[in-house]
C-alpha positions as CSV (number, residue, x, y, z in Angstrom):
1,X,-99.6,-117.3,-179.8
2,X,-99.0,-120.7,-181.4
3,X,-100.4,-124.0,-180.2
4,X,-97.0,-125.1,-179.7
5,X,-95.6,-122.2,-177.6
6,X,-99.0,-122.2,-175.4
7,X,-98.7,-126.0,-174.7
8,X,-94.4,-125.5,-173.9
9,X,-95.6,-123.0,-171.5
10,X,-97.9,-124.8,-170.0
11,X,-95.3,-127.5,-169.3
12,X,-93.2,-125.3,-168.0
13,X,-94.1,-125.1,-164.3
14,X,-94.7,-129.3,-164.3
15,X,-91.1,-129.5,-165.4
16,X,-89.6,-126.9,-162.6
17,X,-91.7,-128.9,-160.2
18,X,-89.4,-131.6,-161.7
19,X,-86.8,-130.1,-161.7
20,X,-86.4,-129.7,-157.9
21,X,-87.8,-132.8,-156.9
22,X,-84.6,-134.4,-158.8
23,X,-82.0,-131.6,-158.1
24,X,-82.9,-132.3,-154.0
25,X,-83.3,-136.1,-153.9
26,X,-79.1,-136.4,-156.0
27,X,-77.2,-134.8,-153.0
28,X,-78.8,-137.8,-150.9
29,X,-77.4,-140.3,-153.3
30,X,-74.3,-138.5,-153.8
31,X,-73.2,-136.6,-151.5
32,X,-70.7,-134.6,-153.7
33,X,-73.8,-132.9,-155.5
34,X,-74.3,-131.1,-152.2
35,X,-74.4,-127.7,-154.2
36,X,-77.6,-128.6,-156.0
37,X,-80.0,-128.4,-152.8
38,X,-79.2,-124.7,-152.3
39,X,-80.8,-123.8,-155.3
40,X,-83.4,-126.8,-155.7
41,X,-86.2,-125.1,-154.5
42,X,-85.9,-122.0,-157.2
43,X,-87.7,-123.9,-160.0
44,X,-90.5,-124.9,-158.1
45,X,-91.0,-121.2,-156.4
46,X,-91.0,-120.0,-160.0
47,X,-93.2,-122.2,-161.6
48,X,-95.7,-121.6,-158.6
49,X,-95.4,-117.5,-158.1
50,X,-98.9,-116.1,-158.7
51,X,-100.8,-119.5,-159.0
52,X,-103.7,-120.6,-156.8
53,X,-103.9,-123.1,-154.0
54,X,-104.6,-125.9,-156.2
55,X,-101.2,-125.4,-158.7
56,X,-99.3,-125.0,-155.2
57,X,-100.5,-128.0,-153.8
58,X,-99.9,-130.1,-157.4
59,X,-96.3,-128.7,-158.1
60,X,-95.6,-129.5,-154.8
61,X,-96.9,-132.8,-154.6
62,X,-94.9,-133.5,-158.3
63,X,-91.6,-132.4,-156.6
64,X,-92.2,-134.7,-154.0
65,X,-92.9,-137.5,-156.0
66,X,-89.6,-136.6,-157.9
67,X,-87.8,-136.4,-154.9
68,X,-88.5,-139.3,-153.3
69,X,-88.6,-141.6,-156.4
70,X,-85.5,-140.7,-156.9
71,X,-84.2,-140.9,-153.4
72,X,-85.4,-143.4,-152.2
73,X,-86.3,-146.4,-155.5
74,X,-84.9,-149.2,-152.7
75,X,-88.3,-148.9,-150.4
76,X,-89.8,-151.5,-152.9
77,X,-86.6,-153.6,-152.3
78,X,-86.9,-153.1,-148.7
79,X,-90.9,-154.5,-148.8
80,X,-90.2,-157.6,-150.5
81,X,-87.1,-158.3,-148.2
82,X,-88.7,-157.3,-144.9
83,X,-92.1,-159.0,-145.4
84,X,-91.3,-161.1,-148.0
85,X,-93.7,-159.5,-150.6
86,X,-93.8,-160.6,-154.6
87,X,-92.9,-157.3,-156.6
88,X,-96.5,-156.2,-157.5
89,X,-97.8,-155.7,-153.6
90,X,-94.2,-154.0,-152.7
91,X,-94.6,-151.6,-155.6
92,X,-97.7,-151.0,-154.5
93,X,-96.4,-150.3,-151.0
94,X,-93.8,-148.1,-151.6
95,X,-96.4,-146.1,-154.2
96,X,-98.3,-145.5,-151.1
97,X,-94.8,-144.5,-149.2
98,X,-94.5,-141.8,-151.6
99,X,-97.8,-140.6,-151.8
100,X,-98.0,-140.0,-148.4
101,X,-94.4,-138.6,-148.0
102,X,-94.9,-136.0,-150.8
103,X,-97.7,-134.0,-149.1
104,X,-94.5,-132.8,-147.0
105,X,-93.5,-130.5,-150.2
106,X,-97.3,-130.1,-150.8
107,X,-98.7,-128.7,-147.8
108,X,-95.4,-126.7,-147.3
109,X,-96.1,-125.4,-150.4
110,X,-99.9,-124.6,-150.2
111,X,-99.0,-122.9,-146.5
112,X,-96.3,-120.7,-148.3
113,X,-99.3,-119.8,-150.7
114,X,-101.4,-118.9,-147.5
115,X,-99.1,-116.5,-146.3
116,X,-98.7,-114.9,-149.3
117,X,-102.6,-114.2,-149.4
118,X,-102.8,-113.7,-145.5
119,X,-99.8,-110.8,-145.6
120,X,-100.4,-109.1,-148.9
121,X,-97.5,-109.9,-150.8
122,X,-94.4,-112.2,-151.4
123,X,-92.8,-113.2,-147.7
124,X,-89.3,-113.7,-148.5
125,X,-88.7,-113.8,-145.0
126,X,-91.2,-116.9,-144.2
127,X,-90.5,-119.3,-147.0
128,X,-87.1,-120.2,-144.9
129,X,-88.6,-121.0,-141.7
130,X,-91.7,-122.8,-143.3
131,X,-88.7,-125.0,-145.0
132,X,-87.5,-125.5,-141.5
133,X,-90.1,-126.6,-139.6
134,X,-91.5,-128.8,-142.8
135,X,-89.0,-130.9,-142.8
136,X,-88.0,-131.0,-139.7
137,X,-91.5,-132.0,-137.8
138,X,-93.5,-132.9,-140.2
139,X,-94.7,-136.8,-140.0
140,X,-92.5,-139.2,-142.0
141,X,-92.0,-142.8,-141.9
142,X,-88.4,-142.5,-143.1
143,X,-87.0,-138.6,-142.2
144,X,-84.8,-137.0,-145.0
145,X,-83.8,-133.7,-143.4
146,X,-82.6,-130.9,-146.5
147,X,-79.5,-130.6,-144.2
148,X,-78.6,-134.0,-143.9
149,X,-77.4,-134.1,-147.4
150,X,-74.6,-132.3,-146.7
151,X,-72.5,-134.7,-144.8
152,X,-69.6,-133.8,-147.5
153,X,-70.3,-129.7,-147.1
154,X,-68.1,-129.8,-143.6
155,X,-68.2,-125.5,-143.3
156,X,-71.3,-125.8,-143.9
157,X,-72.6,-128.1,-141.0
158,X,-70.7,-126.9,-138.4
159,X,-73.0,-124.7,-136.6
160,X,-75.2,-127.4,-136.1
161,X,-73.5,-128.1,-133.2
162,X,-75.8,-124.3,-131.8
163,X,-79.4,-125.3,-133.9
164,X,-79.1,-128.7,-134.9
165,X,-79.5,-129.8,-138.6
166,X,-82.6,-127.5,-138.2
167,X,-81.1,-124.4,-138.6
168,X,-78.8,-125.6,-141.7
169,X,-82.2,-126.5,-143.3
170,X,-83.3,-122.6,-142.4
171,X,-80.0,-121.6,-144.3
172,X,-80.9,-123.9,-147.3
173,X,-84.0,-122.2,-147.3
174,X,-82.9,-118.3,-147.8
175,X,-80.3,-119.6,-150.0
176,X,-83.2,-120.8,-151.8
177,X,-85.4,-118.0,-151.3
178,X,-83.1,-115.7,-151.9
179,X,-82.1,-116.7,-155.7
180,X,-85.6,-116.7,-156.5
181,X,-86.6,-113.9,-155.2
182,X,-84.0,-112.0,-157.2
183,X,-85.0,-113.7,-160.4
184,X,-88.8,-112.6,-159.9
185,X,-87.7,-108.6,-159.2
186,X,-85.2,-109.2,-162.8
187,X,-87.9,-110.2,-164.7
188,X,-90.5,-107.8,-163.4
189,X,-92.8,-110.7,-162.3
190,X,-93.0,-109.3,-158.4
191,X,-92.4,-105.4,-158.2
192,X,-93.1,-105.5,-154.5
193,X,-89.7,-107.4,-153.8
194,X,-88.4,-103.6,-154.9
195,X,-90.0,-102.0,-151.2
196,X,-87.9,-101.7,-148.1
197,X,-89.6,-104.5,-146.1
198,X,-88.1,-107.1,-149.1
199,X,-84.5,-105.1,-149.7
200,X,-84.3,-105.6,-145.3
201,X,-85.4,-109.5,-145.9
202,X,-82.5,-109.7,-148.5
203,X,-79.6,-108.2,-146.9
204,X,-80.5,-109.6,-143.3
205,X,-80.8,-113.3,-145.4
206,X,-76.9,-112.8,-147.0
207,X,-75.9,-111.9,-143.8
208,X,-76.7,-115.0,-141.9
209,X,-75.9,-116.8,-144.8
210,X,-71.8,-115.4,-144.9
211,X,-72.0,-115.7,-141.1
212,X,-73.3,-119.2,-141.2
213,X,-70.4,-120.3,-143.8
214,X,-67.8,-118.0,-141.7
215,X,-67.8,-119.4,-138.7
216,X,-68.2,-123.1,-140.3
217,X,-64.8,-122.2,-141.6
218,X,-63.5,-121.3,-138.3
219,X,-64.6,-123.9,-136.3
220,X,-64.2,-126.8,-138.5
221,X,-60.2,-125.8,-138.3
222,X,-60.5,-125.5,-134.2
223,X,-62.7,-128.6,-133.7
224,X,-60.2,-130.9,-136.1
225,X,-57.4,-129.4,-133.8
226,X,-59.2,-130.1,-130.4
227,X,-60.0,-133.7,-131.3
228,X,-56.6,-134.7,-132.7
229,X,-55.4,-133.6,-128.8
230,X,-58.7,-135.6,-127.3
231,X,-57.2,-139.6,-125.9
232,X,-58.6,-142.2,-127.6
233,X,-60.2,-145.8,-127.3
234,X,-59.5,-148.9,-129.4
235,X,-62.6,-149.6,-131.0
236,X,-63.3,-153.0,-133.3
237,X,-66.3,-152.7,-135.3
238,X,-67.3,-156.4,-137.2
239,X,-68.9,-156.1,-140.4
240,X,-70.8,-159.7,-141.2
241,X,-72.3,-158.4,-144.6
242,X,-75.4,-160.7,-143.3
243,X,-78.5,-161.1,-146.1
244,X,-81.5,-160.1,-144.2
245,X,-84.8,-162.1,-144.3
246,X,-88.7,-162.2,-143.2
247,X,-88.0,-165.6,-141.4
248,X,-85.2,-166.6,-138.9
249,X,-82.7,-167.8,-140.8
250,X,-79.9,-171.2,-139.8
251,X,-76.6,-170.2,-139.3
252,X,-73.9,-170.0,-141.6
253,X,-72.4,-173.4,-142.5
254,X,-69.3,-174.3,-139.8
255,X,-71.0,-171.6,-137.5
256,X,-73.6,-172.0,-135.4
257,X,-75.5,-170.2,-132.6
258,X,-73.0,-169.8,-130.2
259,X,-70.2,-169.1,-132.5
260,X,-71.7,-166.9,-134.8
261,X,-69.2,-165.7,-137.4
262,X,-69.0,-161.7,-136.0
263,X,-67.0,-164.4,-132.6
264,X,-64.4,-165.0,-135.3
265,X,-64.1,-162.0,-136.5
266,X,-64.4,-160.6,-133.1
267,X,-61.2,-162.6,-132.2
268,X,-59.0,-161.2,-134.9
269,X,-59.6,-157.5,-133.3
270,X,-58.6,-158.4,-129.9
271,X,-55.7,-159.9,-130.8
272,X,-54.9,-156.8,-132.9
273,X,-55.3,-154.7,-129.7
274,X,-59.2,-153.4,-129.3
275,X,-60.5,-152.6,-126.2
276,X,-64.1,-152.8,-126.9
277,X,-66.3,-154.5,-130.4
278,X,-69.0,-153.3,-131.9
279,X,-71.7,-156.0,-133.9
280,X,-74.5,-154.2,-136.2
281,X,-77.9,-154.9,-135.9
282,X,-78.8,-157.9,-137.4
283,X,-81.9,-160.0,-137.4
284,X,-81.4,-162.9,-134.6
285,X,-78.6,-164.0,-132.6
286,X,-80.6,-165.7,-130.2
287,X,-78.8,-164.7,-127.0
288,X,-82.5,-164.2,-125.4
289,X,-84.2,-167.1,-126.9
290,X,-81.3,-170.3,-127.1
291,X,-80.7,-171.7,-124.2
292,X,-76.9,-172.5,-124.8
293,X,-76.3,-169.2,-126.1
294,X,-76.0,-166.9,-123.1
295,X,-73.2,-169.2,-121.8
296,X,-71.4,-169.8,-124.9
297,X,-71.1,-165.7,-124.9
298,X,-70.2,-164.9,-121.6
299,X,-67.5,-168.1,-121.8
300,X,-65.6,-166.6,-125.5
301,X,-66.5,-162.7,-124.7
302,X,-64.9,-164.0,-120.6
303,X,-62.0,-165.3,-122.3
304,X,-61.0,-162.1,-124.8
305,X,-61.3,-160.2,-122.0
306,X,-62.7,-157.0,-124.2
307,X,-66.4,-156.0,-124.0
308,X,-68.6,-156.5,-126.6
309,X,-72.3,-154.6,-127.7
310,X,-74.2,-157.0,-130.0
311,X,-77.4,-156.9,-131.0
312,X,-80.8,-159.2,-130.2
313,X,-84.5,-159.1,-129.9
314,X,-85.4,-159.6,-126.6
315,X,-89.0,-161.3,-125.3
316,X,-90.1,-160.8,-121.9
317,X,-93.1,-162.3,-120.2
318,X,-96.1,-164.6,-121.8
319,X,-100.0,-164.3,-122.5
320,X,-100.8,-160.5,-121.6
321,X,-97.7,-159.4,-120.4
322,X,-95.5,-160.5,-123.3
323,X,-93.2,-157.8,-124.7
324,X,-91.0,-157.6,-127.1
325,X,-87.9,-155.5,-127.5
326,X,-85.1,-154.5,-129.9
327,X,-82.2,-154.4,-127.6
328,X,-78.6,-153.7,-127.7
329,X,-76.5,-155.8,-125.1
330,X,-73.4,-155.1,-123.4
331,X,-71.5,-157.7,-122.1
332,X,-68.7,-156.6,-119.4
333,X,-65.0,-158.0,-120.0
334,X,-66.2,-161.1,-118.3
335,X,-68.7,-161.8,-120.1
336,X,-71.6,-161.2,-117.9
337,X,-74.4,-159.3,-119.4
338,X,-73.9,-155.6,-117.7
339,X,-76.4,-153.5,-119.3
340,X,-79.0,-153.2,-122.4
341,X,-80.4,-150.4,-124.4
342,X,-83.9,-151.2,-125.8
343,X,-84.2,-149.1,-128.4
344,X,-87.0,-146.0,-128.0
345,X,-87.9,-145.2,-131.6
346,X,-89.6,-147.8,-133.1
347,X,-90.1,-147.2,-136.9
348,X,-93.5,-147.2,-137.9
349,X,-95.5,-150.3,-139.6
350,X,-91.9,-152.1,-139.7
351,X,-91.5,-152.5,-135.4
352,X,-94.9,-151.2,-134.5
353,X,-98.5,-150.1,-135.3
354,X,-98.5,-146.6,-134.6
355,X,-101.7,-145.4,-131.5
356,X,-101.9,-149.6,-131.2
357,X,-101.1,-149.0,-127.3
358,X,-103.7,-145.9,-127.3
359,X,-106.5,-148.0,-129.3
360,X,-105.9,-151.6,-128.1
361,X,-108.7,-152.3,-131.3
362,X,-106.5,-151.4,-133.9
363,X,-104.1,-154.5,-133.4
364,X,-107.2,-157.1,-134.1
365,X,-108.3,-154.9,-136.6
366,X,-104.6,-154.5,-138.7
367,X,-104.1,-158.2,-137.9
368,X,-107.0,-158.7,-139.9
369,X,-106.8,-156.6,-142.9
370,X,-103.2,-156.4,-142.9
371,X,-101.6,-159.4,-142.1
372,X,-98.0,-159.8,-141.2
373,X,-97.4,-156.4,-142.6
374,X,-96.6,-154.9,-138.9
375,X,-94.7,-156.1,-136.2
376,X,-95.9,-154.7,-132.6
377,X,-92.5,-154.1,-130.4
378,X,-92.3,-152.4,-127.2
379,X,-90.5,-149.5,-126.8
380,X,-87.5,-148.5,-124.3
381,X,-87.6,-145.7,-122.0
382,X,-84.2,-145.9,-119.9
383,X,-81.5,-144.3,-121.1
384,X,-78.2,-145.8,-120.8
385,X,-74.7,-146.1,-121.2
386,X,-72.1,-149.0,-121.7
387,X,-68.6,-148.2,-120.1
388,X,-65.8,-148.9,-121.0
389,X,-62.9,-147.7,-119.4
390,X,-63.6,-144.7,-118.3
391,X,-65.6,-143.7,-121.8
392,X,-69.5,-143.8,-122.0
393,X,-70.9,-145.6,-125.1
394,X,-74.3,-143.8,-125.6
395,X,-76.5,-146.6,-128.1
396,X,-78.8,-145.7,-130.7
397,X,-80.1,-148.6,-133.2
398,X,-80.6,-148.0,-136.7
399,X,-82.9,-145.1,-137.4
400,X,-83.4,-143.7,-134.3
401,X,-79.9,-141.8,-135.4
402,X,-82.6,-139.8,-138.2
403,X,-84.0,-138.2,-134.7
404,X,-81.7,-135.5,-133.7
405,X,-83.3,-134.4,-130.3
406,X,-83.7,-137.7,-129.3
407,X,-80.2,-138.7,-129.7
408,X,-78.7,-135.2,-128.1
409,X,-81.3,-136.2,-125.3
410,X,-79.4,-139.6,-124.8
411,X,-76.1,-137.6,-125.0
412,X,-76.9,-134.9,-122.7
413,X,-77.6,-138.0,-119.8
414,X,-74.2,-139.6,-119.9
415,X,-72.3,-139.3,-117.3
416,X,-69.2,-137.9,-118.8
417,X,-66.5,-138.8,-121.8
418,X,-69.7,-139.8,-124.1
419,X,-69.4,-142.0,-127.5
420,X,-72.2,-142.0,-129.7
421,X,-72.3,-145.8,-131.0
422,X,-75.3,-146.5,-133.8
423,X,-76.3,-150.3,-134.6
424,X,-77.9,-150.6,-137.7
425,X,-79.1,-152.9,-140.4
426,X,-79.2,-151.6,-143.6
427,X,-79.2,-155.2,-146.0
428,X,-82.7,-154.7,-146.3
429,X,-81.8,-152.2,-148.6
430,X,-79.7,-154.1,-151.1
431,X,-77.5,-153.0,-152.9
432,X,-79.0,-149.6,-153.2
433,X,-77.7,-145.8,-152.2
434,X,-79.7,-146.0,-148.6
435,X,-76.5,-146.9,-146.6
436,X,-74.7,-143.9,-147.8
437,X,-77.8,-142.1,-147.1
438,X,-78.1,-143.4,-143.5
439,X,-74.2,-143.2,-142.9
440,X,-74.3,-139.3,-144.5
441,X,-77.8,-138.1,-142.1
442,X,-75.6,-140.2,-139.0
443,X,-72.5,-137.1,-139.1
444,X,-74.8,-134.8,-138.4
445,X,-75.4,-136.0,-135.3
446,X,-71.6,-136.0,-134.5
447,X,-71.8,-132.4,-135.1
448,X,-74.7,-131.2,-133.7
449,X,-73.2,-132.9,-130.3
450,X,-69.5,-132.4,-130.7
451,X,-68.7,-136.3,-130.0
452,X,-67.2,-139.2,-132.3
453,X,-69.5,-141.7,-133.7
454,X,-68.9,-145.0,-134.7
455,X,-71.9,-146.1,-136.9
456,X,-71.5,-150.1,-137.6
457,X,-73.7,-151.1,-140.7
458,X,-74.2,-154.9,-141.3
459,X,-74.0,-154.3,-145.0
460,X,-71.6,-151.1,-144.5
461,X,-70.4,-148.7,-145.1
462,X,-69.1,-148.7,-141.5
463,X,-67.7,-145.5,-140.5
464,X,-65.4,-143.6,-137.8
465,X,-66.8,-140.2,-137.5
466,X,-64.5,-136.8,-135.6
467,X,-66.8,-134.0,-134.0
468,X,-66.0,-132.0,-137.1
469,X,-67.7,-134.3,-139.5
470,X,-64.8,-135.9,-141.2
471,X,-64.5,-139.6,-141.4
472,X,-61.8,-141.4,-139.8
473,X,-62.7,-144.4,-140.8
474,X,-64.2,-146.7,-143.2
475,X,-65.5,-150.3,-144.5
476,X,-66.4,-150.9,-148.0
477,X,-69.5,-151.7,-148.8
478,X,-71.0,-155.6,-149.6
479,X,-68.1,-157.2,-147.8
480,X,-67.5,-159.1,-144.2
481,X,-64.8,-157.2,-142.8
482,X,-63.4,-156.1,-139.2
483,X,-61.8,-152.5,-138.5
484,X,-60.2,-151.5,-135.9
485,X,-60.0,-147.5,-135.2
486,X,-58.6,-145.4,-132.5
487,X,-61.5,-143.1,-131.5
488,X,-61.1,-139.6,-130.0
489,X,-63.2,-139.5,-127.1
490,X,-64.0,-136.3,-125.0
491,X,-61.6,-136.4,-122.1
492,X,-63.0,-136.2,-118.5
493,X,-61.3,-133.2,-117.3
494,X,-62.8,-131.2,-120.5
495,X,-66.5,-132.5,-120.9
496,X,-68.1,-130.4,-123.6
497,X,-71.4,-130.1,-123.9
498,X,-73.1,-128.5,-127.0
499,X,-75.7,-126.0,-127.3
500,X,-77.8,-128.4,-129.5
501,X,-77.2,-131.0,-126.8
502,X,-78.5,-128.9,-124.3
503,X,-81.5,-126.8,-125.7
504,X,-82.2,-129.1,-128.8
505,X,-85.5,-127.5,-129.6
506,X,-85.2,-124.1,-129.1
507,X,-84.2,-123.3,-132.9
508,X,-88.1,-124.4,-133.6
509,X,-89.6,-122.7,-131.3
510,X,-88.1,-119.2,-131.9
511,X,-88.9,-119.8,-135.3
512,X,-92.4,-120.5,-134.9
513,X,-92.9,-117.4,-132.7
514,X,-91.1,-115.6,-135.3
515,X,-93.5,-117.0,-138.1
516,X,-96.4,-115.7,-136.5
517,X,-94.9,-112.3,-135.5
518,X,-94.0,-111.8,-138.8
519,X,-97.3,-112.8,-140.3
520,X,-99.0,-110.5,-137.8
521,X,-96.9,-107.5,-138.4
522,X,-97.5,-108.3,-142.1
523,X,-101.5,-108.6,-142.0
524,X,-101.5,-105.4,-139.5
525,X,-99.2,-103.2,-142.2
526,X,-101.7,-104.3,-145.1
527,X,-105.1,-103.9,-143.5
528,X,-103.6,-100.2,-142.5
529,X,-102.6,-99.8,-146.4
């Protein structure tokens, strides 16, 4: 053998690792691409069948880097806006982002080598639900579930609404699992995939697969049918396309505090008939902090007549007992405030110090070493609604829509006739592909609860979202705009509640039971061999 063909080979299984790390992080940025994740993983399972711990871990970790790199380039963007940081320190910052974030691949990746050593040969079977529970639990500062990449695959996401986006990421996987393994057995490189145990694996995996797709088919046609008969409710969503920044910044020139330029806008949907308007998150509006402000609302919002959910930080008490919230507010027809949501996932490092309320030390200690690089909010606990004639507007702000179990947990307490409404602030992104991102991961939730969305961006895209997944409705993106959508809302007389809404972690916990079943079964077979 050649130099040459020894150091190509050699290169081989670094460029498969590439190779998925790019073919699963393009479907995020595009969501047309959505083929390419059913097959992303192949590469890497090739380049890493019969190789040690050590390759495992490596590939892995390449494919993550890959991934994410190419997902997600706008977290140096997002540094320098959010804590004003020169390039060097947010490159830095993100580097450490995506270090961390690839051991997700890695360790899934060294735990699918375990089991392969544990059991005795190639477990087809587990690869799928270690995919599953990878990326579904393990510990990210930003969540990129495989599943949520399909936004634009509507058969595909439909069953959601029974597992949640965890059980499309289980489909994803014997997809994945499955194409590889029947490259190995045609090349000879894993004669074992040949025994009955594998051929059962194979057939049971194309089966769930066609059933899977089947009844997405099915129910995508009855859900589109069902909502299209569902009343609806006039909903104005304002779009200021505000520039985020580290510091508080003046109002708008000819605006001020208590005529911020989402009241103008604001104005334009009432008159054009909305019953209820939406404003993103954004970064101050002073409602909790101005004096004035308060009573300049509740005197425009009290003459429109219409409700209105806005966004503010909130600061309660001084010294000791001073907390401070990220809140949505909802202010009644007459412009009293009526009720707020204070929002319970707080993203890590960027709204608080993660264990700071379990080690009290840590504060002092990152205040010290780390500056203004954290902020320390309080989290909610209440869950609440806004009504608004007769229709329940459940609130989740920003990323707290990447949790799945938390938002079907909201769902599930509403009283009846829910509408998931999402806040969120995406500018700190620029002009980067996270909004789509964010806006795609957001249907998901639609599905996997059967309601409408509305998900207001500052920055857009805005978007109306049906139970099925389609979109209704739509901003473009970089521009101030208002829109005004008639959302299908679940009547009273014919609540539906999802399975996912219901039971929204029982998907991983079968499968872990299942995992180590399997694995036992496995090890028991080969210790009798």
């Amino acid at each position: 053998m050649s130099r040459r063909t020894s150091s190509a080979g050699s290169l081989l299984p670094l460029l498969g690792a590439l190779a998925t790390g790019v073919m699963l992080a393009v479907p995020y940025n595009y969501a047309g691409f959505y083929p390419l994740t059913w097959v992303a993983f192949v590469p890497l399972l090739l380049a890493t069948h019969g190789r040690g711990y050590l390759c495992h871990y490596l590939l892995g970790l390449v494919s993550g880097l890959a991934m994410y790199l190419v997902a997600t380039p706008w977290m140096v963007e997002f540094l320098q806006r959010l804590k004003d940081y020169s390039l060097a320190p947010a490159v830095g910052g993100a580097a450490v982002f995506w270090l961390l974030t690839s051991q997700l691949p890695a360790l899934l990746m060294v735990s699918y080598r375990w089991l392969q050593r544990f059991t005795g040969h190639y477990p087809l079977w587990a690869f799928p639900i270690l995919v599953m529970l990878f990326y579904g639990w393990f510990p990210v500062l930003f969540p990129l579930q495989l599943g949520e990449s399909q936004s634009a695959f509507l058969p595909a996401i439909q069953a959601v609404s029974l597992t949640g986006v965890y059980g499309l990421d289980l489909m994803i996987g014997i997809s994945n699992a499955l194409v590889a393994a029947a490259i190995l057995q045609r090349q000879g490189r894993e004669p074992g995939l040949g025994g009955r145990g594998s051929v059962i694996a194979g057939v049971a995996g194309v089966i769930a697969l066609t059933v899977w797709l089947g009844f997405g088919w099915w129910s995508l046609a009855q859900w589109d049918h069902r909502a299209s008969q569902w009343p609806t409710l006039a909903v104005g969503l304002v779009q200021p396309n505000e520039v985020p920044s580290a510091s508080v910044p003046d109002p708008e020139p000819g605006y001020g505090r208590a005529w911020p330029p989402e009241m103008e806008v604001t104005e334009a949907l009432v008159s054009a008939g909305a019953e209820v308007v939406l404003w993103p998150e954004t970064r101050y509006k002073g409602y909790f902090e101005v004096d004035h402000v308060p009573a300049a609302y509740q005197r425009n919002v009290g003459a429109l007549g219409v409700p209105l959910v806005f966004h503010d930080a909130e600061q309660q008490g001084r010294g000791k007992d001073f907390r401070e919230y990220n809140t949505a507010i909802f202010l009644g027809a007459d412009g009293e405030l009526s009720e707020r949501y204070r929002k319970h996932r707080l993203v890590a490092f960027g709204e608080t110090l993660p264990l700071s309320r379990e080690f009290p030390w840590l504060v002092s200690w990152a205040e010290r070493y780390l500056g203004d690089f954290f902020a320390n909010l309080t989290p909610g606990s209440d869950r609440v609604t806004f009504p608004v004639n007769g229709v329940h507007l459940v609130p989740a702000i920003c990323y707290e829509s990447a949790f799945p179990g938390h938002v079907a947990r909201s769902l599930a307490a509403a009283p009846g006739s829910p509408l998931l409404v999402v806040l969120s602030n995406n500018g700190w992104f620029g002009d980067s592909r996270q909004p789509w991102q964010h806006a795609g991961a957001t249907i998901l939730r639609a599905v996997e609860n059967r309601v409408s969305l509305v998900h207001v961006i500052n920055n857009g895209p805005s978007t109306v979202v049906s139970p099925s997944g389609r979109i209704l409705a739509a901003t473009e993106f970089r521009e101030r705009a208002g829109l005004l959508s008639q959302v299908p809302y679940t009547p009273a007389n014919g609540a539906f509640s999802s399975w996912f809404t219901r039971w929204p972690e029982w998907l991983a916990v079968v499968a872990a039971i299942a995992l180590l079943l399997g694995a036992a079964v496995a090890r028991v077979r080969r210790d009798g061999r």
